[in-house]
Gaussian input, Z-matrix of N, CA and C with variables (Angstrom, degrees):
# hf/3-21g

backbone

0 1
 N
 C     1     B1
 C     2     B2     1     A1
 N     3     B3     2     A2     1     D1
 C     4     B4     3     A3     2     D2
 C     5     B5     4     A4     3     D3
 N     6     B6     5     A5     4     D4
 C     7     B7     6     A6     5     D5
 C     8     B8     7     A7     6     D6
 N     9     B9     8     A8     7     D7
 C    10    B10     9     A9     8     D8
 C    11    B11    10    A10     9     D9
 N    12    B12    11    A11    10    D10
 C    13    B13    12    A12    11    D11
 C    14    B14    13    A13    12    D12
 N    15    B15    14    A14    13    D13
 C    16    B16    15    A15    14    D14
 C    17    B17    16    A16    15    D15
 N    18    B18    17    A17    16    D16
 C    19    B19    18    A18    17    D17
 C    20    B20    19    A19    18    D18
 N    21    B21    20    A20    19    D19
 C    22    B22    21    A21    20    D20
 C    23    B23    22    A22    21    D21
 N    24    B24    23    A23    22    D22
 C    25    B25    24    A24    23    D23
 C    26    B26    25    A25    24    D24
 N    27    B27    26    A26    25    D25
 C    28    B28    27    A27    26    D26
 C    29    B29    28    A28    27    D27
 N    30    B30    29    A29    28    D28
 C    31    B31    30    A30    29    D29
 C    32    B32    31    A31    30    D30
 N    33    B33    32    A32    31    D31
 C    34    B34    33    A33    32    D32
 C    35    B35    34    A34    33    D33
 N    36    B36    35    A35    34    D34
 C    37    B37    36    A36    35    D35
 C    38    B38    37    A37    36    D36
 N    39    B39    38    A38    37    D37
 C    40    B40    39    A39    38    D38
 C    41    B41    40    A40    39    D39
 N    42    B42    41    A41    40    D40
 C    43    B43    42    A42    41    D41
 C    44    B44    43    A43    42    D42
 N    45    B45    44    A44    43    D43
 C    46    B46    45    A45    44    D44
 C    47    B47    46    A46    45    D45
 N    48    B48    47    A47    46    D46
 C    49    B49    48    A48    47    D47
 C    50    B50    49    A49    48    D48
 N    51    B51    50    A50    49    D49
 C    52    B52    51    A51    50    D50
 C    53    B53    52    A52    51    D51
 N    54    B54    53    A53    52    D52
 C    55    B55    54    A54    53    D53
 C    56    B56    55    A55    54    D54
 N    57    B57    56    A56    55    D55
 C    58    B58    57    A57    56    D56
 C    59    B59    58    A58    57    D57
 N    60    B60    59    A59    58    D58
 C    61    B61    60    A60    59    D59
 C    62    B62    61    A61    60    D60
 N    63    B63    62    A62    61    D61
 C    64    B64    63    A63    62    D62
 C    65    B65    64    A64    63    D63
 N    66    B66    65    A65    64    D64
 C    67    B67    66    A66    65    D65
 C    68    B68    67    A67    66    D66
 N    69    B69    68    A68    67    D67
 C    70    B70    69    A69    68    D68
 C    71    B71    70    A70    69    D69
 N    72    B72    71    A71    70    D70
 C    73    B73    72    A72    71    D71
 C    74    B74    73    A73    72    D72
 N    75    B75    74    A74    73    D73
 C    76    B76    75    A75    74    D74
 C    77    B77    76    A76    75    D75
 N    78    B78    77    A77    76    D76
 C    79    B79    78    A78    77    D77
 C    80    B80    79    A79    78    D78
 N    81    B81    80    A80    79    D79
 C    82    B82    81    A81    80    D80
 C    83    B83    82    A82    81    D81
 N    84    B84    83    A83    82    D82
 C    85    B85    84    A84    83    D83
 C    86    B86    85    A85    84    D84
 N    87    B87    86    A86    85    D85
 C    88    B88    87    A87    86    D86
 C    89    B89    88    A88    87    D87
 N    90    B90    89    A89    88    D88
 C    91    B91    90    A90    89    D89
 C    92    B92    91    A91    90    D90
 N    93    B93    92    A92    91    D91
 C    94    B94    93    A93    92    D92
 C    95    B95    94    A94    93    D93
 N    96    B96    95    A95    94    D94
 C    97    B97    96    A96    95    D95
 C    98    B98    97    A97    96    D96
 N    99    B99    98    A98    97    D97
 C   100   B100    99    A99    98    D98
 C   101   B101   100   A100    99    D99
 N   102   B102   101   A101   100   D100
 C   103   B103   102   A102   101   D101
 C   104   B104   103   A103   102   D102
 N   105   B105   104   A104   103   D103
 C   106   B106   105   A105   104   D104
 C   107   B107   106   A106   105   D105
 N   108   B108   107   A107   106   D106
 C   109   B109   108   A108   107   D107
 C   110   B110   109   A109   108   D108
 N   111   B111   110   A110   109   D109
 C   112   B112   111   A111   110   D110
 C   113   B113   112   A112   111   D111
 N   114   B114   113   A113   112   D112
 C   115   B115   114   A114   113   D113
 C   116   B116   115   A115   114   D114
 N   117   B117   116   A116   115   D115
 C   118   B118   117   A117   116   D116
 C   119   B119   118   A118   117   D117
 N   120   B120   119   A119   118   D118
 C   121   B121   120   A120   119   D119
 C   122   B122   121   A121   120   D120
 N   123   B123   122   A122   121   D121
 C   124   B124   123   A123   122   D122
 C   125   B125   124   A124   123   D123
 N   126   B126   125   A125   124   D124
 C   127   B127   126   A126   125   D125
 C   128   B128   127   A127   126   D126
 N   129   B129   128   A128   127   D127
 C   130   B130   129   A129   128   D128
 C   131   B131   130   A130   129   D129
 N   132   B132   131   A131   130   D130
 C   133   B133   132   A132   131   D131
 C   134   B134   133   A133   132   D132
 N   135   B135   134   A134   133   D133
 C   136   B136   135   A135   134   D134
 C   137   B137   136   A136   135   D135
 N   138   B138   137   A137   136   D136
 C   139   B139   138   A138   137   D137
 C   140   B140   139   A139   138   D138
 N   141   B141   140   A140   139   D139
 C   142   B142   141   A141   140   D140
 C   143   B143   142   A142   141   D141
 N   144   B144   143   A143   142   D142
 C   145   B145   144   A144   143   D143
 C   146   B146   145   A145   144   D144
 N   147   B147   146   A146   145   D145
 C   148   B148   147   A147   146   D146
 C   149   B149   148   A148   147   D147
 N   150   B150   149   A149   148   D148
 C   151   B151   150   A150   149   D149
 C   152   B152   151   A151   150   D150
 N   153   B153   152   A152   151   D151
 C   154   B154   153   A153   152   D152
 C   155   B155   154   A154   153   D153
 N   156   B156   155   A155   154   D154
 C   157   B157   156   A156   155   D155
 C   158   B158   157   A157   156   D156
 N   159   B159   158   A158   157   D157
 C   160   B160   159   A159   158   D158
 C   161   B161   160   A160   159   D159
 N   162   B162   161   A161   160   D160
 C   163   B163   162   A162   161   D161
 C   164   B164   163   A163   162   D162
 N   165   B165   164   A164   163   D163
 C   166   B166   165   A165   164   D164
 C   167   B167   166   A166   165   D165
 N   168   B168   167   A167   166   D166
 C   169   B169   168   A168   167   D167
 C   170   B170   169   A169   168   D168
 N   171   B171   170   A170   169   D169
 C   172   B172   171   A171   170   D170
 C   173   B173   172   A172   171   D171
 N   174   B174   173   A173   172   D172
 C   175   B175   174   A174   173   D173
 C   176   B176   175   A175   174   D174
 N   177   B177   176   A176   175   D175
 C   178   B178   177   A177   176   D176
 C   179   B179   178   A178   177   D177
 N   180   B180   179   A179   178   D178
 C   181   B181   180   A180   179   D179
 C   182   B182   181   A181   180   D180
 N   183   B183   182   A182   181   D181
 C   184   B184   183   A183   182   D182
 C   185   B185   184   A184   183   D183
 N   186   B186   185   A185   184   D184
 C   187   B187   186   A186   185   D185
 C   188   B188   187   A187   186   D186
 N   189   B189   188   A188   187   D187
 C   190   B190   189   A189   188   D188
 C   191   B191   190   A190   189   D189
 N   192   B192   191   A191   190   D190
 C   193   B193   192   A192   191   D191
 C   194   B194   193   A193   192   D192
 N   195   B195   194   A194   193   D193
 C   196   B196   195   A195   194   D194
 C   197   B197   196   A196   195   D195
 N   198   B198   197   A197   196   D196
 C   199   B199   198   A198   197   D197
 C   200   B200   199   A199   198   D198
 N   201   B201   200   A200   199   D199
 C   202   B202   201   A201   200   D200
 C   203   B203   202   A202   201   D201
 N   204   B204   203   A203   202   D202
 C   205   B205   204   A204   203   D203
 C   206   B206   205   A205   204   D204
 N   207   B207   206   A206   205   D205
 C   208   B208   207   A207   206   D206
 C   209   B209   208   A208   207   D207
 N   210   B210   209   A209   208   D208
 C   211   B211   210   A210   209   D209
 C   212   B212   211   A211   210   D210
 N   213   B213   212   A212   211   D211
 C   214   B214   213   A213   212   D212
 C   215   B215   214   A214   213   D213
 N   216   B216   215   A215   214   D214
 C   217   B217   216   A216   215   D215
 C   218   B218   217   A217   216   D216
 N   219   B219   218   A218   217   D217
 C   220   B220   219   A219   218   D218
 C   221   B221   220   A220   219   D219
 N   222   B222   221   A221   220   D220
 C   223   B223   222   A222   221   D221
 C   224   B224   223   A223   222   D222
 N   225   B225   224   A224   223   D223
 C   226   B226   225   A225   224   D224
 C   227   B227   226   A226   225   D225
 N   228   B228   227   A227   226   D226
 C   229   B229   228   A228   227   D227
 C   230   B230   229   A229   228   D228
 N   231   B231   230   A230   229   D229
 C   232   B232   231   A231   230   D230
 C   233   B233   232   A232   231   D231
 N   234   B234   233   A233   232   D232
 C   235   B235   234   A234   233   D233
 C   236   B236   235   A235   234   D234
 N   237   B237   236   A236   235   D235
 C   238   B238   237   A237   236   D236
 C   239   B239   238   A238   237   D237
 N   240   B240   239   A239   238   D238
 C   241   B241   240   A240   239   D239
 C   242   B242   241   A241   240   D240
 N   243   B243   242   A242   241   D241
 C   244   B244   243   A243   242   D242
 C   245   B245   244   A244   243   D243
 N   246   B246   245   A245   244   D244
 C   247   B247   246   A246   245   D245
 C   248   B248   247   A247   246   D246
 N   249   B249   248   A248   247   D247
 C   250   B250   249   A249   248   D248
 C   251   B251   250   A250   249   D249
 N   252   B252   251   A251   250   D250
 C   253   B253   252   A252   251   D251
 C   254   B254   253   A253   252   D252
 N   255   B255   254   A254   253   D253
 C   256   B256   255   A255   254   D254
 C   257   B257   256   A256   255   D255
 N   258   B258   257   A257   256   D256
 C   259   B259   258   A258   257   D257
 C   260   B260   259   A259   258   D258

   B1=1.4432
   B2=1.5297
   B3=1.3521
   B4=1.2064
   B5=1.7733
   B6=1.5979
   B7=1.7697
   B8=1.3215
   B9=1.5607
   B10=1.7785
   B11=1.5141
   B12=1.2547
   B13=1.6289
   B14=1.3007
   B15=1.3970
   B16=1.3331
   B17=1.1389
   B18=1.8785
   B19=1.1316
   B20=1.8024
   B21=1.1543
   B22=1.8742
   B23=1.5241
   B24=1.3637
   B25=1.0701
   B26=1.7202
   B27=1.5879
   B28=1.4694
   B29=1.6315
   B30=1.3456
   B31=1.3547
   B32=1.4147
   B33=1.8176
   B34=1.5799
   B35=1.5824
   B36=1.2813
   B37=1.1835
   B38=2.0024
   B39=1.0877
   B40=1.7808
   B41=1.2707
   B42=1.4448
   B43=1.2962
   B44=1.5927
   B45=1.1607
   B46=1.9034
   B47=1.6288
   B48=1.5426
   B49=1.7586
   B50=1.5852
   B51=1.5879
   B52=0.6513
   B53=1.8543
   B54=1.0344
   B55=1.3809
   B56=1.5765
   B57=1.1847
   B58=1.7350
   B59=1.4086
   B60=1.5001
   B61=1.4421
   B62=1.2509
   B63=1.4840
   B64=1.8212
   B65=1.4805
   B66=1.1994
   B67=1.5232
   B68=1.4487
   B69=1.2794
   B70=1.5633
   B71=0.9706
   B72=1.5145
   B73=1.3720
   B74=1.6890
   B75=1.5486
   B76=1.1282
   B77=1.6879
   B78=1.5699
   B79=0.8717
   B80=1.9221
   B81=0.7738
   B82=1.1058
   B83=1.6571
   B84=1.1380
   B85=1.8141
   B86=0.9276
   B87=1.7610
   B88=1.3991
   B89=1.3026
   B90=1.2266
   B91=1.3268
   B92=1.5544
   B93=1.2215
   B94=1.9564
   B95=1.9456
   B96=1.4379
   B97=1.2003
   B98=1.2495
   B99=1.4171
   B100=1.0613
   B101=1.9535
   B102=1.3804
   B103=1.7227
   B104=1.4897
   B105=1.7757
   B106=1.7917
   B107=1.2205
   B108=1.6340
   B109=1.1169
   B110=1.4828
   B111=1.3699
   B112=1.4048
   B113=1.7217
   B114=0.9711
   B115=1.5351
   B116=1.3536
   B117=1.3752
   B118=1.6210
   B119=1.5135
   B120=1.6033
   B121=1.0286
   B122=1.6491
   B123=1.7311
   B124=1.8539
   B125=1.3097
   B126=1.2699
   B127=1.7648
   B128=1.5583
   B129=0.8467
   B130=1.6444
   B131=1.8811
   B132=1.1576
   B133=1.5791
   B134=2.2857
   B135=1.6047
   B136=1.4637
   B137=1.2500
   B138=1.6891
   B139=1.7873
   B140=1.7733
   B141=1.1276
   B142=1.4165
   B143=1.4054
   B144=1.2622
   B145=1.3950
   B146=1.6067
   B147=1.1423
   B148=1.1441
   B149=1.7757
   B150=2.0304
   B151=1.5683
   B152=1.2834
   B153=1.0365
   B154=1.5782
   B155=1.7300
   B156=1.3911
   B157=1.5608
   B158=1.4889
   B159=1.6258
   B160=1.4026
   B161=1.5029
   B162=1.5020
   B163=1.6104
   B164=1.5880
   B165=1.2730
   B166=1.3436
   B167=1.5625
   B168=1.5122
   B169=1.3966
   B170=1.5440
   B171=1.7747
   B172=1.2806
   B173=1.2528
   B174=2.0042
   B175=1.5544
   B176=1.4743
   B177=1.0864
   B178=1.7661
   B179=1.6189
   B180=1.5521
   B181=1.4193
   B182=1.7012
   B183=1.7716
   B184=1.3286
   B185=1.9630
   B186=1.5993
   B187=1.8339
   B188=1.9101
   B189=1.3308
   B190=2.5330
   B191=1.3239
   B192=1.2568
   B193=1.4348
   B194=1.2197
   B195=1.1499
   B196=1.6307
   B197=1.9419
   B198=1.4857
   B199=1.5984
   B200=1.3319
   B201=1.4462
   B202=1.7358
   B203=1.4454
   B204=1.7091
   B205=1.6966
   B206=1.4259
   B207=1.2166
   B208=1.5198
   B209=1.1183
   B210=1.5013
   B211=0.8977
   B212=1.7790
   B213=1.0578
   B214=1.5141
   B215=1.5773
   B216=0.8141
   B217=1.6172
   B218=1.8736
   B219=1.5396
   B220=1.3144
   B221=1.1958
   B222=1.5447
   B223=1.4277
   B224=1.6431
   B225=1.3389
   B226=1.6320
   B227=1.5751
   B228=1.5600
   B229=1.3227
   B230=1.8367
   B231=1.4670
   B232=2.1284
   B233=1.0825
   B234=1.2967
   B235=1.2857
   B236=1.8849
   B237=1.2846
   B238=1.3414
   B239=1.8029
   B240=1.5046
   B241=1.1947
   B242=1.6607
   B243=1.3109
   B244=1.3953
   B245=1.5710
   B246=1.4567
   B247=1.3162
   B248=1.9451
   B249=1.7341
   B250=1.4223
   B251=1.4969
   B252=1.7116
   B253=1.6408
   B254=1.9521
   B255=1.6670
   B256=1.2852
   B257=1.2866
   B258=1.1492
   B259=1.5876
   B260=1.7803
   A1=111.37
   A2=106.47
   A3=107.09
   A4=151.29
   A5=88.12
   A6=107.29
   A7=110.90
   A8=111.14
   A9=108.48
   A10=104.03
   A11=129.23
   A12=109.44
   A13=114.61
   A14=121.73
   A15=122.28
   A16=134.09
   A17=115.92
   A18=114.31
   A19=135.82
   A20=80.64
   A21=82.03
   A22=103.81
   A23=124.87
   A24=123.35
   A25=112.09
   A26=109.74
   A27=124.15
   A28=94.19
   A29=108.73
   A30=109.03
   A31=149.57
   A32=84.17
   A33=99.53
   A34=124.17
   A35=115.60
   A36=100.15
   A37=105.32
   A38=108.50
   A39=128.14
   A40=110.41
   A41=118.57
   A42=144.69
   A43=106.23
   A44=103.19
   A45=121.71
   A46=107.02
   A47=117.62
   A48=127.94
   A49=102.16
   A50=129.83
   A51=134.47
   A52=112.46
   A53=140.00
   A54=107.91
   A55=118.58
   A56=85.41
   A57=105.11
   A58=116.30
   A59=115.88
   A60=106.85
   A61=135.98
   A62=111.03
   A63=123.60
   A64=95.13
   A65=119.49
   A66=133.27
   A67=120.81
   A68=159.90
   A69=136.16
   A70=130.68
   A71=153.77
   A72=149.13
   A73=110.16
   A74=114.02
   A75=122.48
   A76=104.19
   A77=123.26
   A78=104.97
   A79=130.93
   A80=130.77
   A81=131.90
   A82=92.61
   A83=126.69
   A84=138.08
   A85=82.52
   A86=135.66
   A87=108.94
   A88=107.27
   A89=126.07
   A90=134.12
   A91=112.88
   A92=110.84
   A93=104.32
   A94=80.01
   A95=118.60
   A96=101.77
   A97=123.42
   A98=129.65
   A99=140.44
   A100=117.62
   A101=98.09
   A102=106.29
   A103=134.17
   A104=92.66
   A105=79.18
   A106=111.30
   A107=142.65
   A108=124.08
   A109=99.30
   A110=131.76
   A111=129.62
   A112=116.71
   A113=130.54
   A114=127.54
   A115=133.16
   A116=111.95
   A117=120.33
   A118=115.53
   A119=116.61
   A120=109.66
   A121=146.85
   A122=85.59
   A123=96.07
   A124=96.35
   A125=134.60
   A126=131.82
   A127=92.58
   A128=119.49
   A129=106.00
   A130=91.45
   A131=132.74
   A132=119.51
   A133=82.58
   A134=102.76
   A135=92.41
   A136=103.49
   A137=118.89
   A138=134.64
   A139=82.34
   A140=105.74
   A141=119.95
   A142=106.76
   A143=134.56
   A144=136.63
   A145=123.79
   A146=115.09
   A147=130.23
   A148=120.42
   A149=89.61
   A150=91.96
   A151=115.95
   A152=125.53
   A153=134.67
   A154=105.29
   A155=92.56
   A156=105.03
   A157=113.85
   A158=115.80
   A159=93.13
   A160=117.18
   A161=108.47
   A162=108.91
   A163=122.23
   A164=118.69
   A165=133.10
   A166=105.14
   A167=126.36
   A168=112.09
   A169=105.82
   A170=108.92
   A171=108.86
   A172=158.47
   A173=93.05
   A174=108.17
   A175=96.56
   A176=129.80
   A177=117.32
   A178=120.51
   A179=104.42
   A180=88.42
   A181=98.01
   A182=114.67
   A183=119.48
   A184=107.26
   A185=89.81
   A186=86.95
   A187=86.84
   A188=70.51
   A189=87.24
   A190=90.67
   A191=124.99
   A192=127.21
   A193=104.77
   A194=115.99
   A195=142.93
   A196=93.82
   A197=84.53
   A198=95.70
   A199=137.46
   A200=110.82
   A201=105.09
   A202=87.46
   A203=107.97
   A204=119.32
   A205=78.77
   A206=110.97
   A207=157.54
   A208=146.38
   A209=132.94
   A210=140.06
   A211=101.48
   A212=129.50
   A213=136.82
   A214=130.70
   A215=136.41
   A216=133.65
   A217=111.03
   A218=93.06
   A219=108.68
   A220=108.55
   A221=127.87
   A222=112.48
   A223=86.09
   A224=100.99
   A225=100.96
   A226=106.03
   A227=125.48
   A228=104.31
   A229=118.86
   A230=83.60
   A231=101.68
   A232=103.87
   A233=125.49
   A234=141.01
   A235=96.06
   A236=140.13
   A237=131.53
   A238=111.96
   A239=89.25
   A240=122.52
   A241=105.20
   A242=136.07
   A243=137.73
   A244=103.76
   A245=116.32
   A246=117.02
   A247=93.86
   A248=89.01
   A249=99.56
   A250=101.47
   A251=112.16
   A252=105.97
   A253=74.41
   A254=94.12
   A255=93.21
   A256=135.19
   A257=150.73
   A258=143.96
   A259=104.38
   D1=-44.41
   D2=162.47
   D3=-42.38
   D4=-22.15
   D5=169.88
   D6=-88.70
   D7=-32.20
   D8=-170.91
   D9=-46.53
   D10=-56.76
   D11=-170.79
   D12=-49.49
   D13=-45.37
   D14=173.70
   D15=-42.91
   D16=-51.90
   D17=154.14
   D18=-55.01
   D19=-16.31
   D20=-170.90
   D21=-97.58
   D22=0.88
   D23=179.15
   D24=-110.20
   D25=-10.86
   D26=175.52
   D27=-77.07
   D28=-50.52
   D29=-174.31
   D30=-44.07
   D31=-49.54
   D32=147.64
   D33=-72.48
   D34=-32.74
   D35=-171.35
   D36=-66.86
   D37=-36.31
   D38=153.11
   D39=-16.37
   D40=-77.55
   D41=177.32
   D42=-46.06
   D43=-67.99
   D44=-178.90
   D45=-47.32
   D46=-16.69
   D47=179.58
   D48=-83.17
   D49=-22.80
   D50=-171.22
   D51=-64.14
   D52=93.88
   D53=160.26
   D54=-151.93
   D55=133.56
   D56=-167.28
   D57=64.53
   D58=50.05
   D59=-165.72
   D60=63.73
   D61=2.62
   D62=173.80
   D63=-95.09
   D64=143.97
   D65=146.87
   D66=-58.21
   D67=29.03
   D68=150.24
   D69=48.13
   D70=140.64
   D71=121.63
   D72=-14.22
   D73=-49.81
   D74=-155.82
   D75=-73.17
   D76=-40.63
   D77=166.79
   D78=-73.33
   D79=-4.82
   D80=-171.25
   D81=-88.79
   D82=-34.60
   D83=-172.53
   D84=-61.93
   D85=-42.16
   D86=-158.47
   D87=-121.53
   D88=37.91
   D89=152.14
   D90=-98.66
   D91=-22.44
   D92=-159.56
   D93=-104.62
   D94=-18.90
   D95=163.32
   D96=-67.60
   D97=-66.82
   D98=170.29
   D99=-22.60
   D100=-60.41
   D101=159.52
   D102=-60.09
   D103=-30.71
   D104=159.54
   D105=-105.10
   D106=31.03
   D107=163.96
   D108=-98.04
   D109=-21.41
   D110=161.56
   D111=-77.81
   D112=2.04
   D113=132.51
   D114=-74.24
   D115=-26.80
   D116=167.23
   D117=-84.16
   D118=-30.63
   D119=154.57
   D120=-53.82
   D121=-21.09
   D122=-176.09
   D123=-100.73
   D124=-0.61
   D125=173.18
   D126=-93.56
   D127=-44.89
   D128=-156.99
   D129=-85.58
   D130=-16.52
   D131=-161.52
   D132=-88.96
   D133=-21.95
   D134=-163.01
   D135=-87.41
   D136=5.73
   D137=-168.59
   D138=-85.42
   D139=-75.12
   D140=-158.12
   D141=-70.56
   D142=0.22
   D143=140.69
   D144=-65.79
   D145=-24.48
   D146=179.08
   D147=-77.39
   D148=-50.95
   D149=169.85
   D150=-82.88
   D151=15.86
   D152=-171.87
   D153=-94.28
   D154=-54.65
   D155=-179.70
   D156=-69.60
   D157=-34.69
   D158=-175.56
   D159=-92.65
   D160=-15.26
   D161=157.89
   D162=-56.36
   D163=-25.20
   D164=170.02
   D165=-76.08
   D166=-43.57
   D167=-163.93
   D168=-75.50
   D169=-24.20
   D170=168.34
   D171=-69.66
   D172=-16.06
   D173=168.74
   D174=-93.87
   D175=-25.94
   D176=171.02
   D177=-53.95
   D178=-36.01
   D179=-153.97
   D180=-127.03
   D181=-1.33
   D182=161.65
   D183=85.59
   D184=4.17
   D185=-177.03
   D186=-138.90
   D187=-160.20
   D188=-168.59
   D189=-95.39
   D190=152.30
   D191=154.83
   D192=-49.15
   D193=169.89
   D194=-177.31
   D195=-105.88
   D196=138.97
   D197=166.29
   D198=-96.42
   D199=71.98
   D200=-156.56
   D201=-119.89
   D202=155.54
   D203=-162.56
   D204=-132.20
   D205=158.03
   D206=160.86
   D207=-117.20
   D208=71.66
   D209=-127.38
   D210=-121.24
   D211=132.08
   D212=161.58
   D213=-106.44
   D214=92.46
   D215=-174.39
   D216=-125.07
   D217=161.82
   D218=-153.53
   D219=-100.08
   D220=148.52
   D221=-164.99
   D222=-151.84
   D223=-174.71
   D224=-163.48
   D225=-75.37
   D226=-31.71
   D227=172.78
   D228=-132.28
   D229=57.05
   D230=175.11
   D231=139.12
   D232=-147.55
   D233=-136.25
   D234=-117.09
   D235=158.02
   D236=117.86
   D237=-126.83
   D238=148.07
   D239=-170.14
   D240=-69.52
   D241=161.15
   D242=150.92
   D243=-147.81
   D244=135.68
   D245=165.34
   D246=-132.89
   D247=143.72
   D248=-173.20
   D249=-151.79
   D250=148.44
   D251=-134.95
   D252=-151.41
   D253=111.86
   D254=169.42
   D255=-75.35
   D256=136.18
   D257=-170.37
   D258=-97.91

């Protein structure tokens, strides 16, 4: 909810680039706005997925999640694995 003003205010300003069939400065401001407020939107919805889950793993299980990574990378013939376990 928090981005809608943003977007609707990139939009017009978008719109406001418009004139007489010329493109503007103004519209292009409000296109690369508009696109990076939907990149900040998918970091911050994947922030608060994060604190969501570990406040959840904590009333389930009465401790912190554990910090273990999972890592996959590509090598010349498949996959290797990495797991790494914070202390």
């Amino acid at each position: 909810m928090k981005f809608t003003g943003g977007r609707i205010g990139f939009c017009l300003l978008g719109i406001s680039g418009i004139n007489n069939g010329k493109l503007e400065s103004e519209y292009y401001i409000g296109i690369a706005g508009i696109i990076g407020l939907g990149i900040w939107e998918a970091i911050d919805a994947a922030n608060e997925v994060e604190k969501y889950n570990s406040k959840l793993f904590k009333t389930i299980y009465d401790k912190e999640k554990p910090h273990i990574g999972f890592n996959l990378h590509t090598i010349n013939k498949g996959l290797k694995l990495s797991l790494s376990y914070n202390f």
